[in-house]
C-alpha positions in Angstrom: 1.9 1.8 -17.1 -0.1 3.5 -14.2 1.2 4.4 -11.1 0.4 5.7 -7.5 2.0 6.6 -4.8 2.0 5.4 -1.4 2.9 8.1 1.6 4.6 6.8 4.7 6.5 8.9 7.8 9.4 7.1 6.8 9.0 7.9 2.8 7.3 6.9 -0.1 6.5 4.3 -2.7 5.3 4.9 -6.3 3.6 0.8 -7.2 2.2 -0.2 -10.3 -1.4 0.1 -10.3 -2.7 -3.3 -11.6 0.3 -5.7 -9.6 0.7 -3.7 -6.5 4.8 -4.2 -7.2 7.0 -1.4 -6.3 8.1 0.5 -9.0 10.8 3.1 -7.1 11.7 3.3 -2.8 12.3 7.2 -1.7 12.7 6.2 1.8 14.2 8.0 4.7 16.7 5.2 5.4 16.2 5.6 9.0 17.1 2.4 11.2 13.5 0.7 11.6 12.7 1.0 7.4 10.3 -1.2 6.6 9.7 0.4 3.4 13.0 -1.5 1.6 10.8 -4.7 2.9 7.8 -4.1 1.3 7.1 -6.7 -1.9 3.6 -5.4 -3.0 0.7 -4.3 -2.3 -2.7 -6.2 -2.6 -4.4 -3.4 -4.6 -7.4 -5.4 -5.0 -8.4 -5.4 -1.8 -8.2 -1.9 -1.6 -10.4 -1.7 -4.4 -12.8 -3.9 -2.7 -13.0 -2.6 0.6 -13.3 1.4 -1.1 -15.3 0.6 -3.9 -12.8 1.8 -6.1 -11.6 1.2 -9.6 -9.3 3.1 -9.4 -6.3 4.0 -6.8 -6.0 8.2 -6.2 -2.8 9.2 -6.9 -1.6 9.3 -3.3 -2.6 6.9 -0.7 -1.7 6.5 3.4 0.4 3.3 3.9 -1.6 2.6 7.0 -4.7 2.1 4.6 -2.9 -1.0 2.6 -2.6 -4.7 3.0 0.7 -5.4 1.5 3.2 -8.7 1.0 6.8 -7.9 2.5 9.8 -9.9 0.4 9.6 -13.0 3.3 5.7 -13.7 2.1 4.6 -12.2 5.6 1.4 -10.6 4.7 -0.1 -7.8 6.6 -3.4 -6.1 6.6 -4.2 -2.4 7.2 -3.9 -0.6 10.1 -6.6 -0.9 12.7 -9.3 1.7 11.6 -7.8 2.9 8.4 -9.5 0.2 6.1 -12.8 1.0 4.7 -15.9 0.7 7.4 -18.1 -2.6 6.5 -20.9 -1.5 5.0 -23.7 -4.0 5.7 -26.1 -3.2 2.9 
């Protein structure tokens, strides 16, 4: 099974490369942790938007749509998904 990790100021999360599920938490446990809420990620969107077949090892939360456990879905963080590219 593949794996990458995904880098946040509050920790990390190493997710499955093909479901976007979370494999393992590290996170700071501070008192706003929204890492222990996060469900998956939606990896292929992330490989659509980069052009990517692949996920890099280590990746910036803020560029990552994601599910959190209540089924709330959030995109990426204005101006870290990939520019359109209108060719």
């Amino acid at each position: 099974m593949k794996h990458f990790r995904v880098s946040s100021s509050q920790g990390y999360l190493i997710v499955n490369d093909q479901t976007g599920i979370i494999i393992e938490c590290k996170s700071n446990g501070c008192k706003n942790d929204y890492l222990q809420y996060i469900e998956r990620f939606d990896v292929d969107r992330y490989k659509t938007a980069f052009k990517k077949s692949i996920i890099p090892e280590d990746v910036d939360i803020l560029r990552f749509a994601y599910w959190s456990k209540d089924s709330t879905y959030e995109t990426p963080a204005e101006g870290y998904e990939a520019p359109f590219d209108s060719k």
